[in-house]
N, C-alpha and C positions, 0 to 999 in steps of 0.2 A: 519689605518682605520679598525676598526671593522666589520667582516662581517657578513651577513644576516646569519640566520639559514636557511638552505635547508630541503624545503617539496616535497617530492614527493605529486603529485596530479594528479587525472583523471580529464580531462577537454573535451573540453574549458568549463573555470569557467564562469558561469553570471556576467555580468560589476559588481554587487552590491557587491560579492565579491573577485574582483579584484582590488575594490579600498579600502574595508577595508582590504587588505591585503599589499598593496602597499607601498615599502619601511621598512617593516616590516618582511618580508620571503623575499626568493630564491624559486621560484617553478622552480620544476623539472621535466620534462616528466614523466608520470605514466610509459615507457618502460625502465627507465632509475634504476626501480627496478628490473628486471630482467635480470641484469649482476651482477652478486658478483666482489667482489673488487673493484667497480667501485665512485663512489663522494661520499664521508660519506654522509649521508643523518639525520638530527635532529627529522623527524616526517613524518606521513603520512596522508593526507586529501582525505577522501571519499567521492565526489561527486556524482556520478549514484551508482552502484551496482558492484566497481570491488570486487572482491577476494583478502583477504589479507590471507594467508593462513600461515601454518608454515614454509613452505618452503622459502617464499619470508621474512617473518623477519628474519630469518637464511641469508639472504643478505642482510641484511638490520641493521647490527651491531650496537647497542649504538641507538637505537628511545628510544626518550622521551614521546612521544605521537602520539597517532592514533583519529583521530576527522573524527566524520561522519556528514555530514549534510543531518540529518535525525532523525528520531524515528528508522524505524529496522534495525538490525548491523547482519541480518543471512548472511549478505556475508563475515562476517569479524569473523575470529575465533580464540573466547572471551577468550577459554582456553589457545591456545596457547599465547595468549595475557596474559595471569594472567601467567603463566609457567615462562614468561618472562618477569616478573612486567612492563610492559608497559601498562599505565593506556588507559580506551579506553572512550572518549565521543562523547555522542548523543546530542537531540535536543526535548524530551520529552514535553507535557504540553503544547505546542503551536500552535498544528495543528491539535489538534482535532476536533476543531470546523470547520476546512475548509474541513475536510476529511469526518467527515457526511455530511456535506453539499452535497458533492460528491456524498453520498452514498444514498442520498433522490435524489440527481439529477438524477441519474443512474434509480433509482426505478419509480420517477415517469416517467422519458423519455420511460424506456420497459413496464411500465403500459399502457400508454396513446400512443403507436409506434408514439412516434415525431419525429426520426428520420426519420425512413420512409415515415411519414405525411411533412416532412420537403421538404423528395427527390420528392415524389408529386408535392407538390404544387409550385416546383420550374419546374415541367417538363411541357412538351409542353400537356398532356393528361388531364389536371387538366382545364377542362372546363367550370365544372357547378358544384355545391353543391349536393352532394347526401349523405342525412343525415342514410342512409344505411350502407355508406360504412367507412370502417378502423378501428371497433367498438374494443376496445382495454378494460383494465378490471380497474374497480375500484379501489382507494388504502383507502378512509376515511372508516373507519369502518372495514377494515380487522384484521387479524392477521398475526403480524412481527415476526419472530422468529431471535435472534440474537444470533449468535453464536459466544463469545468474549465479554463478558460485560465487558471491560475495560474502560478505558480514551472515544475512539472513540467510541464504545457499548452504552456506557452512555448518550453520547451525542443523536446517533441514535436513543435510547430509548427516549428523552425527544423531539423529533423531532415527534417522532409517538404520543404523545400523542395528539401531537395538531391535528393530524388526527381521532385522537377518535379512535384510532387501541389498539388493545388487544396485549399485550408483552410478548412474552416467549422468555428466554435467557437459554443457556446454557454455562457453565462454571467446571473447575473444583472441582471449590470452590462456595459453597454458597455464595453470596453479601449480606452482612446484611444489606445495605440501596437500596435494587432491590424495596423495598415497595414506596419510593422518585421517581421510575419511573412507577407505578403501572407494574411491572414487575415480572414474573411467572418462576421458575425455571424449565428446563425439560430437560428431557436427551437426546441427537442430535434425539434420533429414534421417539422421541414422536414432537419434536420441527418440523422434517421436514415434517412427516406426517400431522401436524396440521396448518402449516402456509401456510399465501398466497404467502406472501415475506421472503425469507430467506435472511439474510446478515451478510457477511462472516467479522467479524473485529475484526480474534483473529492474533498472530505475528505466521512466519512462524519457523518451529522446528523441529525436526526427529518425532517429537507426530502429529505434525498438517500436515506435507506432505502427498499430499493422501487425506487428509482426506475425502474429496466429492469425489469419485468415484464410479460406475455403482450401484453399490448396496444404495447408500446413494441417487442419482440422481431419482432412480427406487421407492424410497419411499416418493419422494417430492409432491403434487397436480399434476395434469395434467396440472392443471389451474396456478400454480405458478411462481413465477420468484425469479430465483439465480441472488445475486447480492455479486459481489466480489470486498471488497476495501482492502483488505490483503494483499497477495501476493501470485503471480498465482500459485505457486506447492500446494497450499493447495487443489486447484483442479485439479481432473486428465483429461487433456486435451484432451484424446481421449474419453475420459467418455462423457465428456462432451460436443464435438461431435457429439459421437451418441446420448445423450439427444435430444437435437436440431434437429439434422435430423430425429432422430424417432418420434417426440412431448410425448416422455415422460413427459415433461414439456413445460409448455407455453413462458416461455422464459427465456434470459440471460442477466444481465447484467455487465458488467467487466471494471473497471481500471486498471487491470494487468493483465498478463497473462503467462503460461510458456510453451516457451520460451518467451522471451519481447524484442522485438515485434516478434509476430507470423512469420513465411515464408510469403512473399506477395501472396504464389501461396496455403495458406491453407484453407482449406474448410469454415472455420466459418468462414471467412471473406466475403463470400458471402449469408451467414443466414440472411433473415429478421428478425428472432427471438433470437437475435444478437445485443444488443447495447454495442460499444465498445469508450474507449477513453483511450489515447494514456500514462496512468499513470499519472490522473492529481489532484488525491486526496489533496493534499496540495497547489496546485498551483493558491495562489492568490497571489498577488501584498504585501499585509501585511502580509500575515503568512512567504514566502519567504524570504522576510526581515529578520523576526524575527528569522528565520533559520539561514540564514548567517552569523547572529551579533550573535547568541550563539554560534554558531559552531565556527566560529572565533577564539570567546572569549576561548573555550575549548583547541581549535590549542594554542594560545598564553600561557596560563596560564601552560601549559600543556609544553610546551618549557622554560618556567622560573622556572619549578619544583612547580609551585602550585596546591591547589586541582582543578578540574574541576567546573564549572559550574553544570555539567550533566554529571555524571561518570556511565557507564556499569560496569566495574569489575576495 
């Protein structure tokens, strides 16, 4: 009897893919890679965000492939991975649209404080209609500054149009079709000064760590709101703290953060000016799917010597 190829993998996986896996791999405890000499192992699948570092393929002798289910691969490192010709695949192209979605949902929920309007009118104080009170700021007709005009930037961008919002993006590179979004190039300094809504949807990097810290927060509106669908080290979390506590800015809003998830006993966690949700940028019932079945497909392909679906390096 022929045996199954062994993946290490972070779990527990979602039922969706443990049944396309099923009969097809050996999963292995994600701890069961950090003992050398221990079960040859064929490949590795990353599920949340662990650390594939050099150290751990150095135990991990003869991998065929490394598959992420996901778009960013900053916890898995791509060099060591290319050093060691072990091919690495993502999940690109298919969640963009659910990760703006996020990212309008994020902006308009800290626009309009529905969260808080949520905890209201869920408590026992909420007695009578006072059209005075919880008055929160505009989003049709502002200005979006996006920082990342990528896949998800792009999207974000055609999302604001329909708000009748003015666009400025920032990027390394000029986008010769930013005109397709009626979108305006500008440099972070000009983009945070000028916008109502900032949002954060470039990949995280040694360039992009940091990037929003005390001095970048200090130049945003009063009146503005940071909205993060990235990944949290792009902002500096104590910055970003005192943002919020000082009302440097009008508000926050984040699907990531760093650490992830925050200490339960940390200070934003108790900001009204503060909407937060628990990393759910992609997480719809369809785009999920469509993650697991490429990712999969990546794992497989990738264990039989073929090219990926969606190859990093």
């Amino acid at each position: 009897m022929t045996s199954l190829p062994r993946v290490v993998a972070d779990g527990p996986l979602a039922e969706s893919l443990q049944q396309l896996l099923q009969g097809k791999v050996e999963l292995l405890p994600w701890d069961s890679a950090s003992r050398a000499g221990g079960t040859p192992v064929d490949a590795v699948y990353t599920y949340g965000h662990p650390q594939v570092d050099g150290a751990m393929l150095d135990r991990l002798q003869g991998l065929k492939v490394i598959s992420n289910y996901g778009v960013g691969v900053d916890h898995i490192d791509l060099a060591e991975a290319k050093a060691r010709g072990i091919p690495v695949g993502n999940t690109p192209g298919i969640l963009d649209g659910a990760t703006a979605d996020m990212a309008f949902t994020l902006l308009l929920a800290a626009a309009r404080r529905l969260v808080e309007g949520d905890r209201y009118a869920r408590s026992a104080g909420f007695t009578r209609y006072d059209p005075g009170y919880m008055l929160g700021v505009e989003v049709h007709g502002q200005t979006i500054g996006i920082v990342g005009l990528g896949r998800i930037g792009c999207q974000v961008a055609q999302r604001a149009r329909g708000f009748n919002m003015r666009v400025l993006y920032c990027n390394r590179r000029e986008r010769a079709d930013a005109s397709a979004f009626s979108a305006t190039r500008a440099s972070l300094d000009e983009l945070l000064s000028e916008s109502d809504f900032v949002v954060l949807t470039l990949p995280l990097s040694d360039e992009t760590r940091g990037l929003i810290g005390r001095e970048q927060l200090r130049r945003m509106k009063p009146s503005a709101i940071l909205v993060n669908v990235a990944r949290g080290p792009v902002v500096d979390t104590a910055a970003l703290t005192e943002a919020l506590q000082q009302r440097w800015i009008y508000g926050a809003a984040v699907d990531v953060t760093d650490p992830e998830p925050l200490p339960r006993e940390h200070p934003l966690l108790a900001y009204n000016n503060l909407t937060i949700a628990p990393h759910l940028g992609s997480a719809t019932q369809q785009t999920r799917q469509k993650m697991a079945e490429i990712s999969v497909e990546n794992l497989l392909r990738g264990l039989e010597g073929r090219e990926l679906v969606h190859r990093v390096v």
